[in-house]
Backbone bond lengths (Angstrom), bond angles and torsions (degrees), N, CA, C in turn:
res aa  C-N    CA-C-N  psi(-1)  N-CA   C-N-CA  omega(-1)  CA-C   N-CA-C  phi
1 X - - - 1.420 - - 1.514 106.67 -
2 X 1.413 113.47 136.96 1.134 112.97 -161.29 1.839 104.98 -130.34
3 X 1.066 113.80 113.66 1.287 125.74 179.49 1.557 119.40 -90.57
4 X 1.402 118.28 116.46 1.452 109.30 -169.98 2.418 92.34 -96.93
5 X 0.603 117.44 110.23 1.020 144.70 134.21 2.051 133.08 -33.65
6 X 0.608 120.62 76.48 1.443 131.34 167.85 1.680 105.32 -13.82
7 X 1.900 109.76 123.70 1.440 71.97 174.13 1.686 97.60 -112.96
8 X 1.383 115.82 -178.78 1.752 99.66 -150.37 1.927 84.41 -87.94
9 X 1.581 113.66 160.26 1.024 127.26 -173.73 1.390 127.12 -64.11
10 X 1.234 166.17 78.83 1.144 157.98 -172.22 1.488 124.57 2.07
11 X 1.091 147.30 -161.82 1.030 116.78 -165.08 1.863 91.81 -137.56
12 X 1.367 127.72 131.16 1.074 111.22 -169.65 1.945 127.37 -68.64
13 X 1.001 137.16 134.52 1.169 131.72 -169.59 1.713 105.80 -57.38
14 X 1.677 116.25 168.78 2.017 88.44 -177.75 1.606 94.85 -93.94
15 X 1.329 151.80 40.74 1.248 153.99 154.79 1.764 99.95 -87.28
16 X 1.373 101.62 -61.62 2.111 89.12 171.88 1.667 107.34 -64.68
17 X 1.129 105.94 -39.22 1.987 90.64 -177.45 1.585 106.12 -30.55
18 X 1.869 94.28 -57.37 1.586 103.31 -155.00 1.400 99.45 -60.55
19 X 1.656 134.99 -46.77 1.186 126.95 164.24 0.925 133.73 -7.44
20 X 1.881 98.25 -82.46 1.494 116.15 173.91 1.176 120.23 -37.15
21 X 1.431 127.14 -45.23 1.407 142.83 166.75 1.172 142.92 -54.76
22 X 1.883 107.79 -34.34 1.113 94.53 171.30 1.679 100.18 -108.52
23 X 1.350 133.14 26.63 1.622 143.38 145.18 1.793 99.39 -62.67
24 X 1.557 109.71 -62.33 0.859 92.34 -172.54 1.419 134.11 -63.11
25 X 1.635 108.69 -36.19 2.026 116.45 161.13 1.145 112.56 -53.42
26 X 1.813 125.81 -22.56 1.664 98.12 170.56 1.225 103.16 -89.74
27 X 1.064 147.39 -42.90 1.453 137.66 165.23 1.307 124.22 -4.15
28 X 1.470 112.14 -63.34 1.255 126.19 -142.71 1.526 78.86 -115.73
29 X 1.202 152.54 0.05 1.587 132.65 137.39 1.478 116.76 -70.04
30 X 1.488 113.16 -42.80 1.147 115.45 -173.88 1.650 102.27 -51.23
31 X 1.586 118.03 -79.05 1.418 123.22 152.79 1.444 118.84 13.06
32 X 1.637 106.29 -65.20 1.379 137.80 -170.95 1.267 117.67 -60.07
33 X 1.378 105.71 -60.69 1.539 132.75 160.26 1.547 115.32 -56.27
34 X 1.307 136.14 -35.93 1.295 128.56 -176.57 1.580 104.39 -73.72
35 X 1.791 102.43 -39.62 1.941 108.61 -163.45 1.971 86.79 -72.51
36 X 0.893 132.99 -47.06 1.736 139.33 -173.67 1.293 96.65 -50.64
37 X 1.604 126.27 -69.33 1.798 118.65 174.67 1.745 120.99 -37.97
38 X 1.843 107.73 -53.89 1.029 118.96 -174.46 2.151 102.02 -41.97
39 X 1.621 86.98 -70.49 1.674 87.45 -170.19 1.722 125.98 -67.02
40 X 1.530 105.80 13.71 1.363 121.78 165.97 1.083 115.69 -61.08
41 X 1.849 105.39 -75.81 1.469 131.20 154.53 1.071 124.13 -21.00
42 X 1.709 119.60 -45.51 1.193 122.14 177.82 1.824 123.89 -81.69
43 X 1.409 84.59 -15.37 1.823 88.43 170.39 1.500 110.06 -97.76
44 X 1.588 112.02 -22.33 1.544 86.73 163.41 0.964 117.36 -103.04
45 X 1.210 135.24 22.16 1.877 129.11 144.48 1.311 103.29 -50.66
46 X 1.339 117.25 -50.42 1.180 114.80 -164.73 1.292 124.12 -52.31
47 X 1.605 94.86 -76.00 1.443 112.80 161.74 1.534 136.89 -40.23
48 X 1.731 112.61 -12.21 1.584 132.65 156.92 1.596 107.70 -61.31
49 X 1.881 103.98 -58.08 1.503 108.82 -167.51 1.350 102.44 -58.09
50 X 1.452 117.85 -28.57 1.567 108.44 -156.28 1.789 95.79 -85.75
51 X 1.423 111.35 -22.07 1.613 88.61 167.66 1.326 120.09 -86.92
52 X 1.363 119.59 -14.68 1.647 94.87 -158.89 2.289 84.00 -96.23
53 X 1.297 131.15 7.22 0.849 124.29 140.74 1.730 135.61 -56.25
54 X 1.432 106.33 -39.66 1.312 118.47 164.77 1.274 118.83 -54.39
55 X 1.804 111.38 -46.40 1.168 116.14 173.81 1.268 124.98 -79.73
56 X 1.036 110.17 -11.40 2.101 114.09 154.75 1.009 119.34 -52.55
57 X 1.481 117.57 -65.30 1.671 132.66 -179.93 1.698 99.34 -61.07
58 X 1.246 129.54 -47.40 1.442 108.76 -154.20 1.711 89.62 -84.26
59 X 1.100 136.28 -37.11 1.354 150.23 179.57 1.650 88.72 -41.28
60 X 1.361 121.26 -62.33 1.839 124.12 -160.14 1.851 90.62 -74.97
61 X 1.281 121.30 -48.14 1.553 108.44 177.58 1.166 111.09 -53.85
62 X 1.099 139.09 -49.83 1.380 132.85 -156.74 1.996 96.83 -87.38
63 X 0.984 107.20 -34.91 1.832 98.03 163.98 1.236 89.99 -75.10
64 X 1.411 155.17 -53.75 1.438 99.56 -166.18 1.031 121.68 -77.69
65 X 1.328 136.93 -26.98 1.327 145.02 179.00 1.577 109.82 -42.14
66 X 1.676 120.11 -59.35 0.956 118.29 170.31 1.430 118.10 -48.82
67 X 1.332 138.13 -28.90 1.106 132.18 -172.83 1.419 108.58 -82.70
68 X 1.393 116.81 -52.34 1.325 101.87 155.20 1.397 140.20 -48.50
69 X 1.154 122.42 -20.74 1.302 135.34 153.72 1.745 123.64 -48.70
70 X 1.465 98.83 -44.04 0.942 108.03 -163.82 2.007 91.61 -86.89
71 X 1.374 120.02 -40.51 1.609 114.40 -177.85 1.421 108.48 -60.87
72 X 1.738 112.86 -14.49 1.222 93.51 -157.41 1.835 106.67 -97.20
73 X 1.904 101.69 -25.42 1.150 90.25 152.78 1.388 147.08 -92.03
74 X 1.260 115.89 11.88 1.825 122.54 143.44 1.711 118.43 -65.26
75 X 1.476 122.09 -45.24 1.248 105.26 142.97 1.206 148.24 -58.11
76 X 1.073 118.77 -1.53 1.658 126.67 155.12 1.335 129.72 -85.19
77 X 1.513 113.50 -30.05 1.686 156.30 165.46 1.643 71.06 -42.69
78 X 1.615 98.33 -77.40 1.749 106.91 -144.45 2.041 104.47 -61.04
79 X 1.267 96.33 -28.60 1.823 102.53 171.53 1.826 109.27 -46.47
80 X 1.418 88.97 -65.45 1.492 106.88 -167.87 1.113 97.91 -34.47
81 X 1.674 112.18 -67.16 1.797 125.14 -179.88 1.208 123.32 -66.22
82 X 1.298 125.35 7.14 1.264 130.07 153.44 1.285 124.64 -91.76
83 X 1.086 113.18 -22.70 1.788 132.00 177.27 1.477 99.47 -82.29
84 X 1.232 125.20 -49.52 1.298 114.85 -174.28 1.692 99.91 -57.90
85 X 1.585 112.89 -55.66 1.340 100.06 -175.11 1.289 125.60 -51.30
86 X 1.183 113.76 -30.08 2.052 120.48 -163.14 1.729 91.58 -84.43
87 X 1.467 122.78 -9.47 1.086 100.65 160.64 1.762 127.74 -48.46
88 X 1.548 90.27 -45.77 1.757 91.16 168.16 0.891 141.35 -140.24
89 X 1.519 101.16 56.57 1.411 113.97 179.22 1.830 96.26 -154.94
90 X 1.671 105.84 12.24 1.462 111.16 164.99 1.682 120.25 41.28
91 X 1.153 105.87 13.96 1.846 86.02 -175.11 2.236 87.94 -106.08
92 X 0.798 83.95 -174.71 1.573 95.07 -168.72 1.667 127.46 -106.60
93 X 1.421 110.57 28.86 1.371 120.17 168.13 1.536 126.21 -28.98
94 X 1.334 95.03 -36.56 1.509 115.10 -159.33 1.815 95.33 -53.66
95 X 1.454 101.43 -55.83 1.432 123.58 -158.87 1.413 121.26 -54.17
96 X 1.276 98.34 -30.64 1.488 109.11 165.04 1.639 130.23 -88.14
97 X 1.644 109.18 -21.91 1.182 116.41 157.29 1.705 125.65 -60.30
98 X 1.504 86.70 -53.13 1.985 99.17 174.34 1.767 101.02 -57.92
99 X 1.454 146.19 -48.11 0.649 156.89 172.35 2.134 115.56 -20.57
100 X 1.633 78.81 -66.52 1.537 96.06 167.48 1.410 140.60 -69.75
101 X 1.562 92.80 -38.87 1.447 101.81 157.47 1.675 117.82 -58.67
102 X 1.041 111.76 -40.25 2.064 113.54 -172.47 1.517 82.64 -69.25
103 X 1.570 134.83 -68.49 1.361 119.96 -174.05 1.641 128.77 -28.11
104 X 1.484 99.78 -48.93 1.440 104.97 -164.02 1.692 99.40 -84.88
105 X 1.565 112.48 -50.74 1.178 85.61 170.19 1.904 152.50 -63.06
106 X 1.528 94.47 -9.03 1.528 117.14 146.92 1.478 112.89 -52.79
107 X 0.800 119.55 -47.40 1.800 118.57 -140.39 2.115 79.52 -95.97
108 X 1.377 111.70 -32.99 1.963 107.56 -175.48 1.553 93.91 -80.35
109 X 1.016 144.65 -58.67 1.327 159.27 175.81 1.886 100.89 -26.54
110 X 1.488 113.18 -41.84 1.491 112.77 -172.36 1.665 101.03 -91.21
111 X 1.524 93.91 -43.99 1.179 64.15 171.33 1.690 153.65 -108.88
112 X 1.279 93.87 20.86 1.308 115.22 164.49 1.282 111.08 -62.56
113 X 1.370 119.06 -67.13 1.458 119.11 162.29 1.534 124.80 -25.49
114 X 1.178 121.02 -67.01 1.214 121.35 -167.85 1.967 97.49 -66.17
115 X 1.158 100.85 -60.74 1.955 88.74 162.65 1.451 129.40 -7.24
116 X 1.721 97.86 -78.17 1.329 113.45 -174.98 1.795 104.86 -61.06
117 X 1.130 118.21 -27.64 1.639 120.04 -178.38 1.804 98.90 -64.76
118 X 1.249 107.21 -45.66 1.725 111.96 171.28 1.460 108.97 -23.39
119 X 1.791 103.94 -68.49 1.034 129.29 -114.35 1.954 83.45 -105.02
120 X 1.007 126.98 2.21 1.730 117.93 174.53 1.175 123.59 -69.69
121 X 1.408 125.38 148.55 1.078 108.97 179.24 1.419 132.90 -82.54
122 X 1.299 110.78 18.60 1.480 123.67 173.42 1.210 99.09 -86.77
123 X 1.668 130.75 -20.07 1.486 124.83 -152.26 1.672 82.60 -97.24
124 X 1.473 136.53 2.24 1.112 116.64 -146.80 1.637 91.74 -140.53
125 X 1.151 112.31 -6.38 1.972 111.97 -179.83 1.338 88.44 -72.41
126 X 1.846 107.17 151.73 1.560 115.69 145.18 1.406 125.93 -117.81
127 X 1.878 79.52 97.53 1.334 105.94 175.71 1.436 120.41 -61.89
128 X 0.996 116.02 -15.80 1.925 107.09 -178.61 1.797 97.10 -81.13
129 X 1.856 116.16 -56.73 1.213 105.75 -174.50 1.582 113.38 -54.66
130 X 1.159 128.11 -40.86 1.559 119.71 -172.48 1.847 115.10 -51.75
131 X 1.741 93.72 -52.48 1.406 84.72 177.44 1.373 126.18 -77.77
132 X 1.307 121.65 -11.63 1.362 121.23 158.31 1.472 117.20 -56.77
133 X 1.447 128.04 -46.71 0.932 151.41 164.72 2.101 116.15 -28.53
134 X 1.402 71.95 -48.41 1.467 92.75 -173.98 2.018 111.76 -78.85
135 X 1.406 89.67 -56.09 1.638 91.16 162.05 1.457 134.39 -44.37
136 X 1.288 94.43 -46.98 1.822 116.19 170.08 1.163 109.99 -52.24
137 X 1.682 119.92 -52.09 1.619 114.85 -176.82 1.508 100.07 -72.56
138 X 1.078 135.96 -31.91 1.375 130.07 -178.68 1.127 146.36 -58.23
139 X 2.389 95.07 -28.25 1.461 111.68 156.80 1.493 108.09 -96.10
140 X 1.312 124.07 -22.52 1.537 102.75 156.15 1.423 129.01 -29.76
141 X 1.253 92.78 -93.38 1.796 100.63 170.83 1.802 124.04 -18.18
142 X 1.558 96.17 -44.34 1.294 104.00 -166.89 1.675 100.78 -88.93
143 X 1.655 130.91 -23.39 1.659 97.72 150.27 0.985 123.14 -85.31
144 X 1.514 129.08 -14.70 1.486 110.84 159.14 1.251 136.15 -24.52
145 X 1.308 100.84 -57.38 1.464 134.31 -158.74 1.417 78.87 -82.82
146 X 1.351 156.89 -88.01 1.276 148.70 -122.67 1.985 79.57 -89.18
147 X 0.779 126.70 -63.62 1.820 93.88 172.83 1.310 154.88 -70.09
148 X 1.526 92.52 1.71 1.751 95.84 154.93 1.416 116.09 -107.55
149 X 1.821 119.16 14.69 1.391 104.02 158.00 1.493 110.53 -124.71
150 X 1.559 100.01 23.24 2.083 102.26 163.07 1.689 106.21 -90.29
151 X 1.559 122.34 1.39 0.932 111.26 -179.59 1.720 125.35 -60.73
């Protein structure tokens, strides 16, 4: 009976070590490099949802604003036409119409503003992914560079 037995491997010269080694450092950047892209992607998903969320809310302020805009000048409509009437019939309708109109158009005026503040495009860059972005290429380069001059 004849048993074949393993025989143990030679011993690698240090020119394959370094091989083996630096197969294995690109490996395990590449690796490195694929999981670093993945969680890029995944921060600017994020940072997408979080604008076109911004742009929901400032999108609904600025419709309401306009709408208030728009109630507040039919209450002024209704001032005008109340003034004409109290011309002769003297009681003071008007005053409470004009009243509402300055309210509402206060209250569309803010929030239009705060809308359009939504809606900039500073409110809408993703600033965290870029500079991550930017860091990432920065330690790229820099193991590159430290593995094509450990050769």
């Amino acid at each position: 009976m004849s048993t074949t037995a393993r025989e143990p491997l030679p011993p690698l010269s240090p020119a394959d070590q370094q091989r083996r080694g630096l197969g294995l450092l690109f490996k395990t950047l590449a690796e490195d490099g694929a999981h670093l892209v993945r969680q890029e992607i995944r921060l600017a998903r994020i940072e997408v949802a979080q604008a076109v969320r911004a742009v929901g809310r400032g999108t609904v302020l600025v419709t309401l604003g306009s709408m208030m805009l728009l109630l507040g000048a039919l209450a002024a409509i209704t001032a005008v036409v109340l003034l004409v009437g109290d011309q002769w019939l003297r009681d003071r309708y008007w005053l409470a119409a004009l009243a509402v109109a300055v309210v509402a158009a206060a209250a569309a005026g803010f929030a239009v503003a705060r809308g359009k503040d939504k809606l900039e495009p500073e409110q809408l860059r993703p600033d965290e992914t870029t500079e991550s972005l930017k860091e990432n290429t920065a330690w790229l380069k820099r193991q590159l560079t430290s593995v094509g001059t450990s050769r």
